[in-house]
C-alpha positions as CSV (number, residue, x, y, z in Angstrom):
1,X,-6.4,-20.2,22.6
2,X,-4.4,-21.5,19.4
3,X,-4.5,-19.1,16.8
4,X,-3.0,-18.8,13.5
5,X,-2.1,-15.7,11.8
6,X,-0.9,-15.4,8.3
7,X,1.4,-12.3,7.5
8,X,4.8,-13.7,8.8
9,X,6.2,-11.0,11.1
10,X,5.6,-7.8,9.0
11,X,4.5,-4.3,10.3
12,X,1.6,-5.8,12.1
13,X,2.5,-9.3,12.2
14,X,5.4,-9.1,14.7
15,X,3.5,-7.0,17.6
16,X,0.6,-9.1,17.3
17,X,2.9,-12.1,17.4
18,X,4.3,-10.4,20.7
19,X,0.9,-9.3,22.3
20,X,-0.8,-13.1,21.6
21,X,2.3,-14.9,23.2
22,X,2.7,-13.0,26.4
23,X,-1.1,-13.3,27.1
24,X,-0.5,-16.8,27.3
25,X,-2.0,-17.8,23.5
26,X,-0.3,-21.0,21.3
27,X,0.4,-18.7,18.2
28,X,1.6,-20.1,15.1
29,X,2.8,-18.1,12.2
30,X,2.6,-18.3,8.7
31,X,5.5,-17.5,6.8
32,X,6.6,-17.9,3.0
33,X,10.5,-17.2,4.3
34,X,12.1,-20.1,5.9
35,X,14.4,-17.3,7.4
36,X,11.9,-16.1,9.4
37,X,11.5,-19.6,11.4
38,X,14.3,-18.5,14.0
39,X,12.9,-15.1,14.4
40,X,9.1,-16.8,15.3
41,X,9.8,-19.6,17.0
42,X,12.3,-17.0,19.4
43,X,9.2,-14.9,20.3
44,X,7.6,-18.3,21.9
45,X,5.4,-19.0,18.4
46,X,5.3,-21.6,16.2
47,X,6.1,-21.2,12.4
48,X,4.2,-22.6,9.7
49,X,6.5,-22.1,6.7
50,X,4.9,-22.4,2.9
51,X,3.2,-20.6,0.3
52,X,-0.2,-18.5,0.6
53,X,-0.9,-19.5,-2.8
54,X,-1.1,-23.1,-2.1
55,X,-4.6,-24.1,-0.4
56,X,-3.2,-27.2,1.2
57,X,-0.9,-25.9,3.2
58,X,-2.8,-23.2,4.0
59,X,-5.7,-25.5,5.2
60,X,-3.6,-27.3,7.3
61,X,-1.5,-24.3,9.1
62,X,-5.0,-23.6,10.0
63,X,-6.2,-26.9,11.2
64,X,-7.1,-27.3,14.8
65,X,-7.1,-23.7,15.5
66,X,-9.2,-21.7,17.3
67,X,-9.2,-18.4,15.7
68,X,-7.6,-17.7,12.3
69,X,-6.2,-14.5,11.4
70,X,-6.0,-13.8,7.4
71,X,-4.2,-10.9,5.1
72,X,-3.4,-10.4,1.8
73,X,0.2,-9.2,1.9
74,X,1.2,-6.4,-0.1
75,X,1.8,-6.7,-4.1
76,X,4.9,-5.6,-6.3
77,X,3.0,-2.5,-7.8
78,X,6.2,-2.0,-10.3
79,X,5.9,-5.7,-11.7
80,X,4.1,-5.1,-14.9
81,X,2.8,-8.7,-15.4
82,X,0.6,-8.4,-12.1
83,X,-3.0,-8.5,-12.5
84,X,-3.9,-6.5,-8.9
85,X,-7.4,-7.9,-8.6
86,X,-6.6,-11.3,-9.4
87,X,-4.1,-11.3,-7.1
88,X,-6.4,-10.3,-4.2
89,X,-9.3,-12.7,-5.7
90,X,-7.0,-15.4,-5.9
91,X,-5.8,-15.3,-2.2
92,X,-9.5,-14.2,-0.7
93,X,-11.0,-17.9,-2.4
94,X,-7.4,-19.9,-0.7
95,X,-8.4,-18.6,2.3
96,X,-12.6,-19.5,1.9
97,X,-11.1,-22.6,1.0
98,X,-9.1,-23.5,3.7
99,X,-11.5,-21.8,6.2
100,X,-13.9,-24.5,4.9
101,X,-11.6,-27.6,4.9
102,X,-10.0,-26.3,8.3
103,X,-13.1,-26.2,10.0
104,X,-12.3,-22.7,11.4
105,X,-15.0,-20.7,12.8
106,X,-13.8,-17.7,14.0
107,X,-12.2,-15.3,11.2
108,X,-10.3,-11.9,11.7
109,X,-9.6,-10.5,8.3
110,X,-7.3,-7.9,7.3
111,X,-9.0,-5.2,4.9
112,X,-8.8,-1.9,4.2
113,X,-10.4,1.7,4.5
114,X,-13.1,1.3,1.3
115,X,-13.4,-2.0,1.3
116,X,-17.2,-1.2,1.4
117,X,-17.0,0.1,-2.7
118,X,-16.9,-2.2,-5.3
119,X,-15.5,0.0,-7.6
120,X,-13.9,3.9,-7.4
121,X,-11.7,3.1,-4.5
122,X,-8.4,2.0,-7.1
123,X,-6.0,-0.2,-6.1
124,X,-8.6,-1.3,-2.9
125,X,-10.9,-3.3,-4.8
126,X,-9.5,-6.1,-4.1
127,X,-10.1,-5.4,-0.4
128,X,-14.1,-5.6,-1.4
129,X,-13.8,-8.8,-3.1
130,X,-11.7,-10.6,-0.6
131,X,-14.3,-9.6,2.3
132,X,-16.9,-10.9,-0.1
133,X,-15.7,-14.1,-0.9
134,X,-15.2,-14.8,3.2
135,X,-19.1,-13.2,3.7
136,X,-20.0,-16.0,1.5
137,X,-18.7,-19.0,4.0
138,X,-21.3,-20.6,5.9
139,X,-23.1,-18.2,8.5
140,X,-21.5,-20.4,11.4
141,X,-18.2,-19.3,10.6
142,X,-17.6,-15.8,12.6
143,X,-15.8,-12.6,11.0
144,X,-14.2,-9.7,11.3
145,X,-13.1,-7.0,9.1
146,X,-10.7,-5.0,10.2
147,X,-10.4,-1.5,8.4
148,X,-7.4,0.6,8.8
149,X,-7.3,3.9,7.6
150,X,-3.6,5.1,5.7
151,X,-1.2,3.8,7.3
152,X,1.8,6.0,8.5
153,X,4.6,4.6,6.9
154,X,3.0,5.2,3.2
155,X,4.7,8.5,3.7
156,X,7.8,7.5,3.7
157,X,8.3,7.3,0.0
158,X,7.9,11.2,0.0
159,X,11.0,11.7,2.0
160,X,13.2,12.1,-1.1
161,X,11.0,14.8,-2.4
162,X,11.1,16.8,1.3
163,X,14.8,16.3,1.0
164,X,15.3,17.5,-2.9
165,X,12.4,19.4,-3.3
166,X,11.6,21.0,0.1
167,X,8.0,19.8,0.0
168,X,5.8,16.3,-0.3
169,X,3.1,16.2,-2.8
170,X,-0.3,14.1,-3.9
171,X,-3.2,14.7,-5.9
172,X,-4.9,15.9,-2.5
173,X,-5.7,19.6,-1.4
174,X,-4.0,20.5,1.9
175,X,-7.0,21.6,3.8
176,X,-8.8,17.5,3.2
177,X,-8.4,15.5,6.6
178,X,-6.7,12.0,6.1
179,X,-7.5,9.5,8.8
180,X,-4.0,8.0,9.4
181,X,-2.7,4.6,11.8
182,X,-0.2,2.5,13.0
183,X,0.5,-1.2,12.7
184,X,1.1,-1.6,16.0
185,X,-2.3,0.1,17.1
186,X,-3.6,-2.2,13.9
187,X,-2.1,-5.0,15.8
188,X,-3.5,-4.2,19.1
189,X,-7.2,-4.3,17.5
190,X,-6.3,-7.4,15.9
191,X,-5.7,-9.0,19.3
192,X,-8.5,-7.8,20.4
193,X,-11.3,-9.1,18.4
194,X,-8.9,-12.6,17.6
195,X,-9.1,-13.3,21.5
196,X,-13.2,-12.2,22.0
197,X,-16.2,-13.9,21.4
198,X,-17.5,-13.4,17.8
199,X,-21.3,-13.9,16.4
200,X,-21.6,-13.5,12.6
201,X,-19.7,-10.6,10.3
202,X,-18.4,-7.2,12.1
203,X,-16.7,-4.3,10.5
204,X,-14.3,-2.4,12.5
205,X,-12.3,0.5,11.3
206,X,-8.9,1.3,13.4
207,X,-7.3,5.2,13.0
208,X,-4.3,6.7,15.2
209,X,-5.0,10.2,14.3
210,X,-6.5,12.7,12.1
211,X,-5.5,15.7,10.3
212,X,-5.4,17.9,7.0
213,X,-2.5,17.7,4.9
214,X,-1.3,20.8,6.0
215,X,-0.9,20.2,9.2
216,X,1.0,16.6,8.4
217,X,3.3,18.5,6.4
218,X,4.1,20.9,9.7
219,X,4.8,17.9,12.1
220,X,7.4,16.6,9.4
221,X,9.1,19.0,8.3
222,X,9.4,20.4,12.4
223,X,10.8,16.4,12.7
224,X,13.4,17.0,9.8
225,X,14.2,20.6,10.7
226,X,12.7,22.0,7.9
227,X,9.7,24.6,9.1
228,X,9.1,25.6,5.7
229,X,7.8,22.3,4.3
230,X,5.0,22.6,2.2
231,X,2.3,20.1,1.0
232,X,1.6,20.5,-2.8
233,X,-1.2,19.5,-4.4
234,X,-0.4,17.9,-7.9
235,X,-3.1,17.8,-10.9
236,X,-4.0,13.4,-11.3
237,X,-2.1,13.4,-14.4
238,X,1.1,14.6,-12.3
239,X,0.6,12.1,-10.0
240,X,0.0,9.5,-12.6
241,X,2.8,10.2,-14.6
242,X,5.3,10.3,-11.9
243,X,4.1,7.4,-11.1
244,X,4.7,5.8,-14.0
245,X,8.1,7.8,-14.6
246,X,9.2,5.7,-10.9
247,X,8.5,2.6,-13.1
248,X,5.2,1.4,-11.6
249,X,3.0,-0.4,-13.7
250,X,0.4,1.9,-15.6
251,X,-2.9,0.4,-14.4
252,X,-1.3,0.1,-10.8
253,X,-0.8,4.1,-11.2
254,X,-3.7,5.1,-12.4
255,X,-5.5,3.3,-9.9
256,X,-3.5,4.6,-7.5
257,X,-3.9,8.2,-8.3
258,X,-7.9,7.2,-8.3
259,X,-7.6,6.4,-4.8
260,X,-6.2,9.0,-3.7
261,X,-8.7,11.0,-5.7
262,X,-11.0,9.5,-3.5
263,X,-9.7,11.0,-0.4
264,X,-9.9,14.2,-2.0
265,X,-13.4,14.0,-2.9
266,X,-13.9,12.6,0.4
267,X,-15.6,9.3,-1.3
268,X,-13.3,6.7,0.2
269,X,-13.8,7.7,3.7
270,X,-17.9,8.3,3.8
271,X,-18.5,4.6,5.4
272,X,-15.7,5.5,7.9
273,X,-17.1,8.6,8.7
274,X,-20.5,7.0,9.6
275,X,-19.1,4.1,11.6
276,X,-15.9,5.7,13.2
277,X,-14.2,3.7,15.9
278,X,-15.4,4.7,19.8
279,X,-11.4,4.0,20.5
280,X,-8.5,5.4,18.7
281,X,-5.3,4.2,18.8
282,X,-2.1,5.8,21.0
283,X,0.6,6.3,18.6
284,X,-0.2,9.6,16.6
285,X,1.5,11.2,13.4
286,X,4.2,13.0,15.6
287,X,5.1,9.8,16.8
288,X,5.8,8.8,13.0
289,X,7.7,11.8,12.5
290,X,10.3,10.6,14.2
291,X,10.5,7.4,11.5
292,X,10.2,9.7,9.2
293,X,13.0,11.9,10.2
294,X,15.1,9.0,10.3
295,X,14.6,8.0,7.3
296,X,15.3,11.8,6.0
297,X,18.6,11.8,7.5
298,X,19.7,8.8,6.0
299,X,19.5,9.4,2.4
């Protein structure tokens, strides 16, 4: 097959890169870093190198392929001139454009865990407007939207507070299970549904492992050495104010600490809950741990 995939070789990018070229697929990549041309075309992949934001070039990285993989990659949340939504609105209709000029008919879309709520879900809403917008191309064009849940490596941020502070904290209570994944079982899904036969739109959520908060905080701090980590649960105005105090931008950290209000109230995750994945991936949060403890011991 000759596939496409935006998302140059990020967190999910480079093992799906990997798994599509040594199963015999011609893979190009798109990339906005001409730096990265080496690195892809070393793997066995072509690279596409240009700017999301501009339809042309996004139409004809596409051309002639026979699958398409699309993402949104991942704003600058402490740039106070972005507009979050617009952002994602912007990219979804590139994408429906090119998909349309391309002539592509087989779509696998990035999303996200509550892209299935217009509103409530903070900084995801753009994840519902972008899966709109490609649900809106012409019913012979097949799709895919893949869910993840939290991804491990948001976690990593909190590794200066377990090394300062001797515990990680959120607006969530210990005891509320998170649904947590890898990129690399992310990537693995992707491959999957890229290289199958598709029929009209498909959800699928991907999850590595679940657990409460208190029992995320136990793997870590047994990772870092530090038995006595303790997950604390901060009040939204803490979490929003810290935020803000790191230099995010105010909307961006208010919609943040919504989202993770979300998971509290359990709001984000009721869709997931009712259409949970048959298969779950390999790599589980002690796996992570071991990032994570790396990442601890070099601060």
């Amino acid at each position: 097959m000759k596939i496409t995939l935006a998302g140059s070789l990020g967190h999910i990018g480079r093992p799906l890169t990997q798994e599509l070229v040594q199963k015999g697929h011609s893979v190009t990549v798109i990339s906005s870093n001409a730096e990265r041309q080496k690195d892809i075309e070393a793997m066995g992949a072509k690279a596409a190198i240009g700017a999301i934001e501009n339809v042309d070039f996004i139409t004809t990285a596409f051309r002639g392929a026979d699958a398409v993989f699309c993402m949104v990659p991942p704003a600058n949340y402490f740039d106070h001139n972005l507009d979050l939504l617009a952002y994602y609105k912007n990219l979804g209709n590139n994408y429906a454009q090119a998909i349309t000029q391309s002539g592509v008919k087989k779509v696998v879309n990035l999303s996200s865990i509550g892209a299935h709520m217009k509103e409530g879900n903070g900084i995801l809403q753009g994840t519902f407007y972008v899966e709109s917008i490609l649900n809106a191309l012409p019913s012979d064009v097949a799709i895919t939207h893949i869910r993840p849940t939290e991804f491990y490596y948001n976690l990593l941020p909190q590794v200066h507070s377990a090394k300062e502070n001797g515990f990680i904290a959120s607006n969530i209570r210990g005891e509320v299970v998170n649904a947590w994944v890898s990129p690399t079982d992310i990537a693995s899904v992707i491959a999957e549904e890229i290289t199958s036969p598709l029929a009209g739109h498909k959800v699928r959520y991907v999850v590595s492992d679940e657990l409460t908060y208190n029992a995320l905080a136990k793997i870590l701090g047994e990772a870092i050495g530090n038995s006595d980590l303790k997950w604390i649960t901060l009040a939204d105005e803490q979490l929003t104010e810290g935020l803000k105090a790191a230099g995010m931008q105010p909307a961006i950290a208010e919609d943040m600490t919504a989202m993770y209000a979300a998971i509290n109230s359990g709001l984000l995750y009721e869709h997931y809950n009712q259409h949970k994945p048959k298969k779950i991936g390999t790599l589980k949060m002690k796996d992570f741990a071991q990032d994570f403890a790396e990442a601890y011991n070099q601060l």
